[in-house]
C-alpha positions as CSV (number, residue, x, y, z in Angstrom):
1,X,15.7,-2.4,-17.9
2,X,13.6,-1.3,-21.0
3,X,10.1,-2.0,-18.9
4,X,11.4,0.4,-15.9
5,X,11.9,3.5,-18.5
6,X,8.0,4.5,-19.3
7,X,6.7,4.4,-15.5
8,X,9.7,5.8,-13.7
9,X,9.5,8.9,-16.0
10,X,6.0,9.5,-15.6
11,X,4.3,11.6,-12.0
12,X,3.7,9.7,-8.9
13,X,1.8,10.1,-6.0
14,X,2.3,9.4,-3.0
15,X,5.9,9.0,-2.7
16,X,8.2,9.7,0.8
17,X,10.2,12.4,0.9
18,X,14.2,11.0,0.8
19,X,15.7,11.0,-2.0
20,X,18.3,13.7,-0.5
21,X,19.2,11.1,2.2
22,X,22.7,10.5,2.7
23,X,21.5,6.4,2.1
24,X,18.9,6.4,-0.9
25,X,21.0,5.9,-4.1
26,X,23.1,3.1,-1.9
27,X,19.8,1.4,-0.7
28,X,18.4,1.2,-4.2
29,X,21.4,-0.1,-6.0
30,X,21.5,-3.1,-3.0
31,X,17.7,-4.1,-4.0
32,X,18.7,-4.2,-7.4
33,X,20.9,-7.2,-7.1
34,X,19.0,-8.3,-4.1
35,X,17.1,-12.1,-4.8
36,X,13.4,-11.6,-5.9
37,X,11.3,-12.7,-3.3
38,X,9.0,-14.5,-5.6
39,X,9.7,-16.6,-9.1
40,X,8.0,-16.9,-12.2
41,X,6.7,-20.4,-11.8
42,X,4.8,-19.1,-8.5
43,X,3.4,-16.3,-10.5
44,X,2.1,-18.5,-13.4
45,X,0.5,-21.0,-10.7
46,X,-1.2,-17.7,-8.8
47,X,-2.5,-16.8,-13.0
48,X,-3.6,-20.1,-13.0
49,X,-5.8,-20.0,-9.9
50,X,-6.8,-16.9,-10.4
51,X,-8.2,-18.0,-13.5
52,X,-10.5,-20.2,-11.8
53,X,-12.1,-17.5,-10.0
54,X,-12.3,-15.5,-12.9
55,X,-14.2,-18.8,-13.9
56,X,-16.5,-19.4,-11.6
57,X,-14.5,-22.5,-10.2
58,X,-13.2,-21.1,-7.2
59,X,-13.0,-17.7,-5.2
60,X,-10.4,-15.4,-2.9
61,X,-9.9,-14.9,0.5
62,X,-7.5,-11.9,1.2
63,X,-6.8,-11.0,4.2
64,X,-4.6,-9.4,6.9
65,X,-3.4,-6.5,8.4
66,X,-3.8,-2.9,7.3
67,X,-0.1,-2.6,8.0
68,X,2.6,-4.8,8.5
69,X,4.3,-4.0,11.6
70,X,8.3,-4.9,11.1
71,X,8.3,-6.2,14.4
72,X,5.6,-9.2,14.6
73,X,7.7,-10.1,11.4
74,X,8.6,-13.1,13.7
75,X,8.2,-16.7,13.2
76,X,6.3,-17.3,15.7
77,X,3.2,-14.1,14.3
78,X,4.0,-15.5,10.8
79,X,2.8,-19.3,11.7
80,X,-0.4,-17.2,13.8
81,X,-0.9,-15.9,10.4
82,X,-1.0,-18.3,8.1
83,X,-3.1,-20.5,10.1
84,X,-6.0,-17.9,10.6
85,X,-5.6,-17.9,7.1
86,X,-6.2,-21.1,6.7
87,X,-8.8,-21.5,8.8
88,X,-10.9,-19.0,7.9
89,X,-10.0,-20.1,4.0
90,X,-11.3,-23.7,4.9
91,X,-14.4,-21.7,6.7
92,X,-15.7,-19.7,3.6
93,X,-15.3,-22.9,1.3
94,X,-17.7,-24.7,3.9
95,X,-19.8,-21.6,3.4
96,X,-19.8,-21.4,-0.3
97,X,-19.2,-25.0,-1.6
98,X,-16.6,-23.1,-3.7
99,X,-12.4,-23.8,-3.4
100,X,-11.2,-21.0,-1.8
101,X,-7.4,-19.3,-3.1
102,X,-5.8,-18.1,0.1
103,X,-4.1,-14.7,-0.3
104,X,-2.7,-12.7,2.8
105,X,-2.1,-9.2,3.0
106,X,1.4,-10.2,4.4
107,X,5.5,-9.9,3.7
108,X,5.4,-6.7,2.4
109,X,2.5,-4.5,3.5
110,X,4.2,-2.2,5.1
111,X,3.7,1.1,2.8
112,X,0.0,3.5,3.4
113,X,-1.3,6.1,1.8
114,X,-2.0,9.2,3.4
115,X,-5.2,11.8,3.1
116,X,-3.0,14.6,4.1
117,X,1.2,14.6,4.2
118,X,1.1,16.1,8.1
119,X,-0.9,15.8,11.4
120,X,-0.7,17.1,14.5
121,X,0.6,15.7,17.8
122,X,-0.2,17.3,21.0
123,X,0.3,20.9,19.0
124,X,3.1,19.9,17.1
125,X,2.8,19.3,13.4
126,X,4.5,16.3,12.2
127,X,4.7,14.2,8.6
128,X,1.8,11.6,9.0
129,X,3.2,7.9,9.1
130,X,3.6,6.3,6.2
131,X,3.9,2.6,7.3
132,X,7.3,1.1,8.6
133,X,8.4,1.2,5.0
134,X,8.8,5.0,5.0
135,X,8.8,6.0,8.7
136,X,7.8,5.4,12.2
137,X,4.8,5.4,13.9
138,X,6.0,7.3,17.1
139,X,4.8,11.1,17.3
140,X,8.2,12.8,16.8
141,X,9.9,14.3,14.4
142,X,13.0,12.0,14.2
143,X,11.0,9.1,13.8
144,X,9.1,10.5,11.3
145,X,11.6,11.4,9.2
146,X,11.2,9.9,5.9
147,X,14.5,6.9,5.7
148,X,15.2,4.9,2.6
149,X,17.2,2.4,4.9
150,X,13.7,1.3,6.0
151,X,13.4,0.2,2.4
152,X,16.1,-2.8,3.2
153,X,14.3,-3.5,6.6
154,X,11.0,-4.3,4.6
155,X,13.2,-6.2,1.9
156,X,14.6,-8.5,5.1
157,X,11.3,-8.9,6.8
158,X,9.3,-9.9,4.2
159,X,12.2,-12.2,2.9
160,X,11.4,-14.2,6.2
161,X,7.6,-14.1,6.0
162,X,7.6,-15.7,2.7
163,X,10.4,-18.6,3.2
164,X,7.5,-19.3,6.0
165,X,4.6,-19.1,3.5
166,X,6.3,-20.6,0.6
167,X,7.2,-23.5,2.9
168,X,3.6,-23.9,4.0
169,X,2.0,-23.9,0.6
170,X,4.6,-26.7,-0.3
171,X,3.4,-28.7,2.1
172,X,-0.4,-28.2,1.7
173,X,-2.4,-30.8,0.3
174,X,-6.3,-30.6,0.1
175,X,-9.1,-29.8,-2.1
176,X,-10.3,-27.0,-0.3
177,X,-8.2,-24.4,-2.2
178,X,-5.0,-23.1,-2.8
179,X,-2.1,-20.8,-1.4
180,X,-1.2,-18.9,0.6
181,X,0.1,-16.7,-1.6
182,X,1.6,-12.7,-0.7
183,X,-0.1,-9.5,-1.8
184,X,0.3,-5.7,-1.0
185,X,-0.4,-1.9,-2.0
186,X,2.7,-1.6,-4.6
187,X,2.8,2.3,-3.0
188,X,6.2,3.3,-2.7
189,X,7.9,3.1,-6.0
190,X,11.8,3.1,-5.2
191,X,10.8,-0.3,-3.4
192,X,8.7,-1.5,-6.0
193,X,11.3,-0.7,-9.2
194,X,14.1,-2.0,-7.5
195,X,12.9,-5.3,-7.2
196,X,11.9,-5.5,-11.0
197,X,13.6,-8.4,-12.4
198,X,13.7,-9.6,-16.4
199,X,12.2,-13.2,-17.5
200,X,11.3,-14.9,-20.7
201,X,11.8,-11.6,-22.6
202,X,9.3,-9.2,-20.0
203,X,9.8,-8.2,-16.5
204,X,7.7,-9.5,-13.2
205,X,7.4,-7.6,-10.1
206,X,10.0,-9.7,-7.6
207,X,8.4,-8.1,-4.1
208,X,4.6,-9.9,-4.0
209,X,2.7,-12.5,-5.9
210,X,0.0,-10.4,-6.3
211,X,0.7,-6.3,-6.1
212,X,-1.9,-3.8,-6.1
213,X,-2.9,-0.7,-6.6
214,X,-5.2,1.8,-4.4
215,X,-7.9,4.3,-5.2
216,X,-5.2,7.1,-4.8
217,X,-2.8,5.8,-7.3
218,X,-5.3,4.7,-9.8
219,X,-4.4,7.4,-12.4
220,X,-4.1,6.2,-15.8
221,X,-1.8,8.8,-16.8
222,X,1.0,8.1,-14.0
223,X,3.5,5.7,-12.7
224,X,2.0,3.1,-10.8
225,X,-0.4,2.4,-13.7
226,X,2.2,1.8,-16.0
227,X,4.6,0.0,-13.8
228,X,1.4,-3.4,-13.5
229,X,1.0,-2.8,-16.4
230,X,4.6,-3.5,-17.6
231,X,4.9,-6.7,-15.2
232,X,3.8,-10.4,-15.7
233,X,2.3,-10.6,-12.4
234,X,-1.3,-11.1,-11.7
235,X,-2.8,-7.7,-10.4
236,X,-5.2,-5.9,-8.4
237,X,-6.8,-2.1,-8.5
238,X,-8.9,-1.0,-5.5
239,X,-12.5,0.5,-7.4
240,X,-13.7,3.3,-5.2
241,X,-17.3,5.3,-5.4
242,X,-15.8,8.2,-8.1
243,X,-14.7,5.7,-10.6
244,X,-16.4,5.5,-13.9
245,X,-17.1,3.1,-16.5
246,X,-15.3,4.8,-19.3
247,X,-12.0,5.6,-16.5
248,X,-12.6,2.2,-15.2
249,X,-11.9,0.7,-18.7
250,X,-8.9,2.9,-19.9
251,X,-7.7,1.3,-16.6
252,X,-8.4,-2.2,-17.5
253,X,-7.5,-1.6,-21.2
254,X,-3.9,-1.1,-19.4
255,X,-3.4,-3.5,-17.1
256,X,-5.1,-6.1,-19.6
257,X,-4.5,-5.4,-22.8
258,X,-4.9,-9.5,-24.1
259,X,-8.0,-10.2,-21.7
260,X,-6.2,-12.7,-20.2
261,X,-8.3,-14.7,-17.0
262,X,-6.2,-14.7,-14.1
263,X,-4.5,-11.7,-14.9
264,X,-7.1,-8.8,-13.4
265,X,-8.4,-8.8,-9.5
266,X,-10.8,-5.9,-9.5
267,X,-11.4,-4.8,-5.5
268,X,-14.6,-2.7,-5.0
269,X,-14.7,-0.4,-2.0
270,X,-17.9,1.9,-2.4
271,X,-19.2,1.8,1.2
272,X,-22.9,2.7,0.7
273,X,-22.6,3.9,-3.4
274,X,-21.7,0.4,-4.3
275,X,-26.0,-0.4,-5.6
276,X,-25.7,2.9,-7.1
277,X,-22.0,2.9,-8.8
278,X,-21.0,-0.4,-9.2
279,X,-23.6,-2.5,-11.4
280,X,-22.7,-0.3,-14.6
281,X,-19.2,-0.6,-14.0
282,X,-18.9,-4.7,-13.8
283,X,-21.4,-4.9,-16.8
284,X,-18.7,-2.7,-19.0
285,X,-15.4,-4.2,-17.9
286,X,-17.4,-7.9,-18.8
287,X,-18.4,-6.5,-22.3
288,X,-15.4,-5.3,-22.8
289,X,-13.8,-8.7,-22.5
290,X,-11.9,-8.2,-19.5
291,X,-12.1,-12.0,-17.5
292,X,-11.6,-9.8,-13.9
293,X,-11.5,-11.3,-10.8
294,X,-14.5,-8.5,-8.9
295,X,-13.4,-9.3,-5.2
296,X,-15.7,-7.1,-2.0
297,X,-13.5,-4.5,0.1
298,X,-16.1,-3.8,1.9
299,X,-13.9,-1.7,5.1
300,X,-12.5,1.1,3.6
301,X,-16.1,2.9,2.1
302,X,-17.3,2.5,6.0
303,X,-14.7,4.1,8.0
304,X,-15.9,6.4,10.8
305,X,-15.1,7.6,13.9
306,X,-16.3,7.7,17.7
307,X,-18.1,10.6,19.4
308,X,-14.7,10.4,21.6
309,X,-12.7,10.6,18.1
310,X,-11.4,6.8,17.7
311,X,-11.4,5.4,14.4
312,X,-13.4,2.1,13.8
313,X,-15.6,0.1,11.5
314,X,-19.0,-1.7,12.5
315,X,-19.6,-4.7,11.5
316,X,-22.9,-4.3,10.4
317,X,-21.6,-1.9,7.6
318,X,-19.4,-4.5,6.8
319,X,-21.7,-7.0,6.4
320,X,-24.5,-5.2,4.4
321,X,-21.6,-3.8,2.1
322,X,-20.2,-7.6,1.6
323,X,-24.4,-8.4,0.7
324,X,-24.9,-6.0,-1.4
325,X,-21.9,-6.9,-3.4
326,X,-22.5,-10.6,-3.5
327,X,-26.4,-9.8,-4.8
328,X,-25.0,-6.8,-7.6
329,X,-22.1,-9.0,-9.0
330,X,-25.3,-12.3,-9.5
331,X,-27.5,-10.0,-11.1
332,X,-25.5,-8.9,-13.8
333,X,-24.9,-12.8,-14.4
334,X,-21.3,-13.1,-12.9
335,X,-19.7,-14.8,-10.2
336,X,-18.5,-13.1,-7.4
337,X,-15.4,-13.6,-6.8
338,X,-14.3,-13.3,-3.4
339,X,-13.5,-11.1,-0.4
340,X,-10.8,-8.7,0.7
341,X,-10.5,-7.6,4.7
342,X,-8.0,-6.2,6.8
343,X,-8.1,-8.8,9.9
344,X,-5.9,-9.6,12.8
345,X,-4.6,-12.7,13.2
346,X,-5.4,-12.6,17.3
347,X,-8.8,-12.3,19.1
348,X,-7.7,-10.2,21.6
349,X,-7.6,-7.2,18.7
350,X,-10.7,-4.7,20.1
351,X,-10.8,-2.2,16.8
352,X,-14.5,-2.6,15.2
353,X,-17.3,-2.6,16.6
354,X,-20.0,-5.8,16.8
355,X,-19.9,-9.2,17.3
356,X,-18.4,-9.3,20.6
357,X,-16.5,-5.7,20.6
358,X,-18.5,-2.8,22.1
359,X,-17.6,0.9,21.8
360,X,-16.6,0.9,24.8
361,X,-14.0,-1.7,23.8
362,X,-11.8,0.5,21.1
363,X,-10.2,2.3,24.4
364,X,-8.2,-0.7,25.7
365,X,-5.1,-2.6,25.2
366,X,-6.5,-4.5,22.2
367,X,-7.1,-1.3,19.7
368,X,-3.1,-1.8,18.3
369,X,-3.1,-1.1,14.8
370,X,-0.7,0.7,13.1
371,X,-3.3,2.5,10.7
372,X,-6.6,1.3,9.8
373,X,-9.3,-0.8,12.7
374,X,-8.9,-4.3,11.4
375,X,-12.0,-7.4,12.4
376,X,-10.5,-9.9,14.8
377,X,-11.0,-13.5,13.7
378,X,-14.1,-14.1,14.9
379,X,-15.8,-10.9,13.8
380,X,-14.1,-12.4,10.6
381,X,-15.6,-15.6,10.4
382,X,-19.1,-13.6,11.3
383,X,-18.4,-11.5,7.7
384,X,-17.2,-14.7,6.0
385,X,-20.9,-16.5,6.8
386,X,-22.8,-13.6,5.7
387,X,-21.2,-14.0,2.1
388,X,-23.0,-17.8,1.4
């Protein structure tokens, strides 16, 4: 495929370790006849709402896990899932007055980035895991092996997560928004490029509705750049503290080369730079004539950790980061245009701390992610209120 030839040449970080594996070259050929797992016409009708937001009209809610676990892939998690979606999509439009466009992070998040390619286990240095995409999460050295079969595991999970959402948006029928559509991190790029298909002369991206790209693979000058960038889909880019206005709009200049609305989700995560860093950077991309969707991670700049060493996120943080955001994006005349939070889909999830979870709390049975602390629902709907 002609749009596959400038990205795959071009340095990627990032990437699993596998292509030595007795399986890889098999796997990849399989997901290139495998069936996209989205069309074109959904695409266009994601474009379309997501031109809304761009105008003011409506606004996002994306949500969901920090990683997919291969194993709640189940009907029964999937409908869990789409209805907190739901509900807390019908919960922010009551907030907001505004339509709200229901994206989860679902069927298909299941590759993470990594600060450092090892860790180790009770003395024993092992590869860090990489989401179920790559490898697994136990502590040992076989199951952290890097294993492009996982690769058609993802392909058959997400395959059944969205015959579920698809089905449920089919059968939606309100005026509180749209959706739900599918979005994740497009990270591992033997996944990604397999499932590129051709249509209508271009190429779309046939794993998500909406891929994205994080603040580690933002790099104009390599391969995940210039894979959105060669795909019809809409897309998103994760905006962290170190960005600047002149990388910021090479970026956009990229990914949105005909300004089109609908085409551009912008997702700041600044943690407590965002009143310093951000302000300059929305009032470029607008003059530039970029229509961008500016949605509020507001979790990943306010990461920390415990005295006892547990990972978490307090909810305070969140919510003064989601503020400030909401009251930067107004002032420099724009709409903002939505939120993006890793949330479980269960209130029994003990991970960050406020509104109901104490310190204390992140010991027990209910601190089960596979990665990152997510919000449970109701710490969710606390966030969502704070954004009116």
């Amino acid at each position: 495929m002609t749009a596959a030839l400038t990205w795959d040449r071009l340095p990627a970080a990032q990437q699993p370790e596998w292509r030595d594996h007795p399986a890889y070259a098999r796997t990849r050929a399989f997901l290139a006849e495998a069936t996209p797992l989205v069309t074109p016409a959904e695409l266009a009708e994601l474009r379309s709402d997501l031109a809304r937001v761009a105008a003011g009209e409506a606004q996002v809610l994306q949500i969901g896990d920090c990683a997919e676990n291969f194993y709640e892939c189940t009907p029964a998690t999937t409908r869990t899932k789409i209805g907190v979606l739901e509900d807390l999509g019908d919960h922010l439009a009551a907030v907001t007055g505004r339509p709200v466009v229901r994206i989860g992070r679902i069927g298909g998040q299941f590759g993470k980035p990594r600060s450092e390619p090892t860790e180790v286990y009770r003395g024993v240095e092992l590869p860090t895991f990489r989401g179920h995409l790559v490898n697994s999460e136990i502590p040992t050295r076989a199951a952290r092996r890097h294993d492009p079969r996982r690769l058609l595991w993802a392909y058959d999970a997400s395959a059944q997560v969205l015959d579920m959402v698809r089905e449920h948006r089919s059968q939606r029928d309100d005026t509180l928004g749209s959706g739900p559509w599918s979005s994740h991190e497009a990270l591992v790029l033997d996944y990604e490029g397999s499932l590129l298909r051709s249509h209508d002369g271009g190429a779309y991206l046939g794993s998500t509705h909406l891929p994205w790209i994080g603040e580690r693979t933002r790099q104009t000058d390599a391969a995940h750049v210039h894979l959105l960038a060669s795909v019809t889909n809409p897309v998103g880019c994760k905006v962290g503290p170190t960005a600047t206005v002149a990388g910021l709009l090479e970026l956009c200049a990229l990914l949105d080369p005909d300004r089109s609305p609908g085409r551009l989700v912008l997702i700041s995560r600044m943690g407590s730079s965002l009143r310093e860093v951000l302000p300059a950077l929305v009032r470029a991309v607008r003059r530039a004539g970029h229509r961008a969707v500016w949605l509020c991670d507001p979790m990943h700049g306010n990461t920390v950790k415990t005295g006892g060493g547990v990972k978490t996120r307090l909810v305070p943080d969140i919510v003064a980061e989601l503020t400030a955001f909401r009251d930067v994006v107004l002032d420099q005349g724009q709409t903002p245009g939505g939120v993006h939070l890793e949330s479980a889909a269960t209130t029994a999830v003990t991970e960050c701390v406020g509104h109901g979870v104490g310190e204390e709390d992140l010991g027990s049975d209910g601190y089960t992610t596979l990665c990152d602390p997510r919000l449970d629902p109701e710490q969710t709907r606390h966030v969502l209120s704070s954004y009116a």
